[in-house]
C-alpha positions in Angstrom: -25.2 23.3 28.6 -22.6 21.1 28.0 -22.0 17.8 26.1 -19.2 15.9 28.3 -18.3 12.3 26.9 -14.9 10.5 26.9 -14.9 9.3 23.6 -11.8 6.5 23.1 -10.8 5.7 19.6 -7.5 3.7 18.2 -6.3 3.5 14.6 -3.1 2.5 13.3 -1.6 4.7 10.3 1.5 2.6 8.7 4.2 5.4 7.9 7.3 3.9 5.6 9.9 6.5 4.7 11.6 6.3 1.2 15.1 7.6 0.4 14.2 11.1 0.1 16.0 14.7 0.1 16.3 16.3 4.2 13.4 18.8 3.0 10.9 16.5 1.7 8.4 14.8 4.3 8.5 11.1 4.5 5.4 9.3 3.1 2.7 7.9 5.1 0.4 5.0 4.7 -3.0 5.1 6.7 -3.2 1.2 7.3 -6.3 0.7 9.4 -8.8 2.6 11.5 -10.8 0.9 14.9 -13.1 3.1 16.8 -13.8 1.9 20.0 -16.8 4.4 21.0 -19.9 3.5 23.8 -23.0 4.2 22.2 -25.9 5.5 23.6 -23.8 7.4 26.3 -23.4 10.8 25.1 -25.2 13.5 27.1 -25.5 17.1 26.5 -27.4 20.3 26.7 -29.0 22.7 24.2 -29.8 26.2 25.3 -32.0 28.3 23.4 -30.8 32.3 24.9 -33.7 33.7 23.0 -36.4 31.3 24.6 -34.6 30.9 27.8 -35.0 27.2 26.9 -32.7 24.0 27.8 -32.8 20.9 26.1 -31.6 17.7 27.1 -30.0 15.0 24.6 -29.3 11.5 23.8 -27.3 10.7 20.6 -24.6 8.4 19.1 -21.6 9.7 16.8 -22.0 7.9 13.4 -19.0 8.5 11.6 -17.3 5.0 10.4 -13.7 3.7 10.5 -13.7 4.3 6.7 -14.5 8.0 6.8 -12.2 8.5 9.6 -9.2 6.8 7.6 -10.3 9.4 4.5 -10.5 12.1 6.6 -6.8 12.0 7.8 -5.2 10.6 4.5 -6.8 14.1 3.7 -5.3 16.1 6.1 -1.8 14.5 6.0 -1.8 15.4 2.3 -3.1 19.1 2.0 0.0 19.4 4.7 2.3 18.5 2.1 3.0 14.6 3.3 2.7 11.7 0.4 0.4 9.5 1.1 1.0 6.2 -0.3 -1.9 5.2 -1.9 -3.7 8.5 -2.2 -5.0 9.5 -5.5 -2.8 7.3 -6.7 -4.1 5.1 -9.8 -0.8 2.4 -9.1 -2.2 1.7 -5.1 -1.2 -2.7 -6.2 2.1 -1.7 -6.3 2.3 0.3 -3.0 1.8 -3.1 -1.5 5.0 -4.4 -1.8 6.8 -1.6 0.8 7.0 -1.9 3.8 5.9 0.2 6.3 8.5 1.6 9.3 6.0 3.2 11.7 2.5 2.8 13.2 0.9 6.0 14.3 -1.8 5.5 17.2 -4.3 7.9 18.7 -6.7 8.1 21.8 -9.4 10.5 21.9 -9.9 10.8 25.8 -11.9 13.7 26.2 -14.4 15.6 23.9 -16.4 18.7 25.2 -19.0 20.7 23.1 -20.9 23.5 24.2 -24.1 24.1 21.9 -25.7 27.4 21.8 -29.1 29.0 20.2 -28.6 33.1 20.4 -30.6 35.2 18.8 -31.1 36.5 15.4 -29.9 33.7 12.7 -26.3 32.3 14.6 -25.4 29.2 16.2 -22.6 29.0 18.2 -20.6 25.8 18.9 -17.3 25.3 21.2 -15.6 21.9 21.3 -12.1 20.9 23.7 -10.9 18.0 22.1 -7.7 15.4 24.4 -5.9 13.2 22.7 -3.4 10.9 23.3 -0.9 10.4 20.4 2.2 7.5 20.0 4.3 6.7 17.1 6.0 2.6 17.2 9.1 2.1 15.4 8.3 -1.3 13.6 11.8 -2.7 13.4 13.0 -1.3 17.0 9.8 -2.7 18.2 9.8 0.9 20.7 7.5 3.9 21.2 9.2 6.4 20.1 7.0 9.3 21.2 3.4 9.8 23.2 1.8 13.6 23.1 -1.1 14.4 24.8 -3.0 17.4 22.9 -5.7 19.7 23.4 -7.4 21.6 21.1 -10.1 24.1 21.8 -11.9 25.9 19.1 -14.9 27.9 18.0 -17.4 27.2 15.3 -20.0 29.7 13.8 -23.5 28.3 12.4 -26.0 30.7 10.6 -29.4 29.1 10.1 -32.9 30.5 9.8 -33.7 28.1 12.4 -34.9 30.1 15.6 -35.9 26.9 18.0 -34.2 24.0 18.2 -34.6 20.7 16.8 -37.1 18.4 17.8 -35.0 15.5 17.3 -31.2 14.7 18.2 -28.7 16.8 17.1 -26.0 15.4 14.4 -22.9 16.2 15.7 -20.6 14.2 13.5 -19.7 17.8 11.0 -18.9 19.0 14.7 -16.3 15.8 15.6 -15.1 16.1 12.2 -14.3 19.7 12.7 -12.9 19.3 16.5 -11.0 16.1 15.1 -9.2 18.4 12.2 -7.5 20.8 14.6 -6.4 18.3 16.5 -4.6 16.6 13.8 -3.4 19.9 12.2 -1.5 20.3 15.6 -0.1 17.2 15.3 1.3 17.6 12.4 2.9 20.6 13.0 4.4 19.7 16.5 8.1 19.8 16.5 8.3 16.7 18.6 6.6 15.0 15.9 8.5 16.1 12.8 11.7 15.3 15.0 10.5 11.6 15.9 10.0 10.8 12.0 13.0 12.7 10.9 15.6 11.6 13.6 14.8 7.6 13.0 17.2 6.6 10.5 16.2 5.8 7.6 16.2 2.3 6.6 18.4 1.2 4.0 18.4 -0.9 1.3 19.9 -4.5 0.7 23.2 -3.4 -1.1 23.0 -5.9 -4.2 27.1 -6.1 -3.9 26.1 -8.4 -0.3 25.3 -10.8 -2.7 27.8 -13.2 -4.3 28.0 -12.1 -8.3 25.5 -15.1 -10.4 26.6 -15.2 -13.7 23.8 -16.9 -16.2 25.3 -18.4 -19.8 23.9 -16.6 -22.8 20.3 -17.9 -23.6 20.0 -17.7 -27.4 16.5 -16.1 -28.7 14.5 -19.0 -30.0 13.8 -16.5 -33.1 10.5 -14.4 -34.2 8.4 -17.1 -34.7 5.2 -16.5 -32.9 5.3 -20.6 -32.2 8.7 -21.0 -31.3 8.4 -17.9 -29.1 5.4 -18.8 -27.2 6.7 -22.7 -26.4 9.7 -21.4 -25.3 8.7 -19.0 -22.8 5.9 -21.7 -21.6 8.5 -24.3 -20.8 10.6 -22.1 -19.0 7.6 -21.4 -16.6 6.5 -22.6 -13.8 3.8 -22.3 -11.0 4.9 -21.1 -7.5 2.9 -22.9 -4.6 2.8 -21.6 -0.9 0.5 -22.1 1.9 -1.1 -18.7 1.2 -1.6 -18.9 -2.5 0.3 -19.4 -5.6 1.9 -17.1 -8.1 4.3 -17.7 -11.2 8.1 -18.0 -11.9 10.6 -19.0 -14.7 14.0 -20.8 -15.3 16.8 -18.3 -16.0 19.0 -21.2 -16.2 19.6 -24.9 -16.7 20.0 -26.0 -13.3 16.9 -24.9 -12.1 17.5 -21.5 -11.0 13.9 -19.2 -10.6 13.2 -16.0 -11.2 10.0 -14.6 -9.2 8.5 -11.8 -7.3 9.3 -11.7 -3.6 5.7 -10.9 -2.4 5.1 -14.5 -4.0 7.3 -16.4 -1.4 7.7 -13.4 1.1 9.2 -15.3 4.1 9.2 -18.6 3.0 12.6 -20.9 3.6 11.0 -23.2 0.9 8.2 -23.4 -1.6 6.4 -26.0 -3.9 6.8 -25.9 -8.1 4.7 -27.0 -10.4 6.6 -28.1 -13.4 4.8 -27.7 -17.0 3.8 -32.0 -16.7 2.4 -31.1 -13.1 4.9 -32.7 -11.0 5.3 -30.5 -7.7 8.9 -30.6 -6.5 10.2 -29.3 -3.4 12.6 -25.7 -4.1 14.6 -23.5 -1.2 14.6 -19.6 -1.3 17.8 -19.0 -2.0 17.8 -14.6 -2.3 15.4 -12.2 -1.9 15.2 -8.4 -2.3 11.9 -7.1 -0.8 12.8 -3.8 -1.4 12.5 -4.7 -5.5 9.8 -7.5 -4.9 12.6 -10.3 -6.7 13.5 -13.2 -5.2 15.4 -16.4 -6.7 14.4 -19.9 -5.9 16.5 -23.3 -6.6 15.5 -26.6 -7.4 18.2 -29.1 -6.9 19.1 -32.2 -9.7 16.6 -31.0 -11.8 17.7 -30.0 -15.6 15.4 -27.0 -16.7 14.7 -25.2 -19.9 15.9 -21.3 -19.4 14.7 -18.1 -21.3 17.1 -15.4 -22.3 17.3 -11.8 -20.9 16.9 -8.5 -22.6 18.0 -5.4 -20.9 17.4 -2.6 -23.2 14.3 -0.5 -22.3 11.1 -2.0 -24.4 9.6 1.4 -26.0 5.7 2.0 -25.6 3.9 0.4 -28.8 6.0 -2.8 -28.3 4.1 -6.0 -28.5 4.7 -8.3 -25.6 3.1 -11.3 -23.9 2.7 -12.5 -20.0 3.0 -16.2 -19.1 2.0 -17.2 -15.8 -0.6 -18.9 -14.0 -3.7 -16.1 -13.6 -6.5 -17.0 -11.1 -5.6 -21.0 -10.2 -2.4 -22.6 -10.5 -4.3 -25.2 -12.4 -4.2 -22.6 -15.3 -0.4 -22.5 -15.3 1.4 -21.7 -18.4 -1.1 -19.2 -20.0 -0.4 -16.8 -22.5 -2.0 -13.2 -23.0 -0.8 -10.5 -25.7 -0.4 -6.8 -25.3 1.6 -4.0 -25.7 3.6 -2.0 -23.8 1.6 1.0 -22.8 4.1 3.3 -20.7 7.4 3.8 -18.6 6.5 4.4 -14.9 8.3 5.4 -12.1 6.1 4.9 -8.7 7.8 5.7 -5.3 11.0 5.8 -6.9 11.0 2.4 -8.9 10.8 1.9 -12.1 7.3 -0.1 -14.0 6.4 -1.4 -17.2 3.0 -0.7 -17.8 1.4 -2.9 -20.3 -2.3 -4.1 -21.3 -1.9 -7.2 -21.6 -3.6 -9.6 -19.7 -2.8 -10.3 -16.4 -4.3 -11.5 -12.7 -2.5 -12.2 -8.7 -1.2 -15.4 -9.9 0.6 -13.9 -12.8 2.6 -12.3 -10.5 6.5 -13.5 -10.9 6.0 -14.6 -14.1 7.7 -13.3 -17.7 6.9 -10.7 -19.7 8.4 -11.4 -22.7 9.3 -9.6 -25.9 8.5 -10.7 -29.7 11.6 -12.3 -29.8 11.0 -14.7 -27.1 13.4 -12.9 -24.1 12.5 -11.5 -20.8 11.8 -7.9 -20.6 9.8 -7.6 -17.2 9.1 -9.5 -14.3 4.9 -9.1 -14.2 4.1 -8.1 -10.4 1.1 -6.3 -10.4 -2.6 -5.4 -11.7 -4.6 -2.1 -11.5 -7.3 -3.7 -9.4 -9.7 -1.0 -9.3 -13.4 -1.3 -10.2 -14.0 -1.3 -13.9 -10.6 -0.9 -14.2 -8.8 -3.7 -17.0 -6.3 -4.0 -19.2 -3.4 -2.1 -16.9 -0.3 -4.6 -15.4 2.8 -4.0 -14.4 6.6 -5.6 -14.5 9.9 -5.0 -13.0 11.9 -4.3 -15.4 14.4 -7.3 -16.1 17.2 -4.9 -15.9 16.4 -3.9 -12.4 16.2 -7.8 -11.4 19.6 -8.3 -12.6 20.7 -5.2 -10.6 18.9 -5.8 -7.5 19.7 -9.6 -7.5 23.4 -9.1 -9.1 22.8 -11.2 -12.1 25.1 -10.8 -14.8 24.8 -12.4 -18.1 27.8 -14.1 -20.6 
């Protein structure tokens, strides 16, 4: 009368902690999900204490990696945890933190007894092991395994008095098992402790890096031609062995300005000037905590664009220059607005409408006037979803990077 099956399953949830106050919970990210389950081997009983009747059972589970992934992102957040990504409209720019744990689980063990009494009422008991660890990314350790058992009862009432035909579908009856057995994960001590008690990783201090001052770039004026050259000749096309993405000059010796999810760790990339020529440059800083990174070319003289720090107000009329979808398409210009200030896990966004795609990413966003107001980094990439980017703000770059202007 008993279903008995050791059902193994592994997925990895990615938890990154931000700065935070002591009584908020960290965020979590929920990176993937493998289920590792052999089919066709689950055996059980049905008894029917009515009709003095046993039945005997072959089934698989058919719940997916997908659901399972949904189904915890769930949990962790009606418990109060952010999930990074959940119900979030911004989930592109999530992408650029890192995470600092991976969460791992083992179902060992799942037991389901499955009775018919009589009158209208099912009842179902389910014993659930599992094997929990959390791995501290940058330690490269384990930093805690927990075995748990949960045991629980579930109450059915159907006008059903027989028992089906068919196979049973016990994947509402997983699911439910599954829950408890996360909910008392979540509110073991040992867990909270292992999250709370790793310290929290800091940020690069900007004040590591030696001060760059950049000479005054003069706006080119408010002439929509003038503008627009401008700000295409101080762009150029980023090329890795991944991909390709966009930057610009912020000075005349050819000092870049780009995203650092666009040369991630790379000790060198290629550029694509505006004739086409590709020319060796060297990473020379990065903040992955911003997404900014600077790149040099050496003996080359370049054609900067100018920096505006003031916050742009929504209404604004800007335009991106980058190099969307190939790098063949470098120097491209789209118009827009800027649509709204965001803040999103703590770091500031300029939200705008105008046109923009991956390989923008690293490229201006520049104001009427011709001067740098963001640094475009992401795209809502959502189905049906158009018309929503977003930039660093360039006073955040020269922060982050400790740029200074004279």
């Amino acid at each position: 009368m008993k279903i008995l099956k050791t059902l193994t399953a592994l997925f990895f949830l990615n938890l990154f902690l931000l700065t935070a106050k002591a009584e908020e919970k960290p965020a979590i990210r929920i990176a993937n999900v493998v289920i590792d389950i052999e089919y066709g081997e689950l055996l059980g009983d049905f008894f029917n204490l009515e009709l003095f009747f046993t039945k005997h059972f072959q089934r698989n589970f058919s719940f997916t990696e997908s659901e399972i992934k949904h189904f915890i992102e769930k949990s962790f957040t009606l418990s109060g945890y952010r999930v990074q990504g959940w119900g979030s409209m911004f989930r592109e720019l999530d992408e650029h933190f890192k995470s600092e744990f991976a969460l791992g689980v083992k179902i060992k063990e799942f037991d389901v007894n499955f009775n018919l009494r009589m009158g209208d009422m099912r009842s179902i008991d389910t014993r659930m092991e599992t094997e929990w660890s959390i791995f501290h990314i940058e330690s490269e350790q384990v930093i805690l395994n927990k075995n748990l058992t949960s045991s629980n009862n579930i109450e059915i009432y159907t006008n059903r008095t027989r028992l089906n035909l068919v196979n049973e579908d016990f994947t509402p009856v997983t699911y439910h098992a599954f829950k408890h057995n996360v909910k008392q994960l979540i509110e073991d001590p040992e867990f909270k402790a292992a999250i709370r008690d790793v310290p929290a990783k800091k940020e690069i201090d900007p004040a590591s890096f030696d001060k760059i001052t950049l000479n005054k770039v003069p706006s080119p004026g408010t002439e929509r031609a003038k503008v627009l050259k401008r700000a295409q000749d101080a762009s150029v096309t980023i090329v890795t062995a991944t991909g390709h993405g966009s930057g610009f000059f912020i000075d005349h010796h050819g000092l870049i300005l780009t995203c650092y999810h666009v040369v991630q760790q790379s000790n060198s990339v290629e550029v694509a000037l505006n004739e086409g020529t590709l020319i060796k440059a060297k990473v020379v800083r990065t903040n992955p905590d911003y997404d900014l990174a600077l790149i040099q070319i050496e003996n080359v003289s370049s054609t900067p664009i100018g920096f505006n720090s003031s916050k742009p107000s929504p209404g604004d009329e800007v335009f991106a220059v980058g190099s969307p979808a190939h790098k063949d398409l470098g120097r491209s210009v789209t118009r827009g607005i800027v649509s709204a200030e965001r803040v999103v896990e703590e770091r500031q966004y300029i939200q705008t409408d105008a046109g923009v795609s991956p390989g923008n990413s690293g490229g201006p966003l520049i104001n009427h006037r011709g001067e740098v107001v963001g640094i475009v980094n992401a795209k809502a990439m959502s189905f049906g979803t158009e018309g929503v980017g977003f930039a660093i703000p360039v006073s955040v770059a020269m922060e982050k990077l400790n740029l200074g202007v004279e």
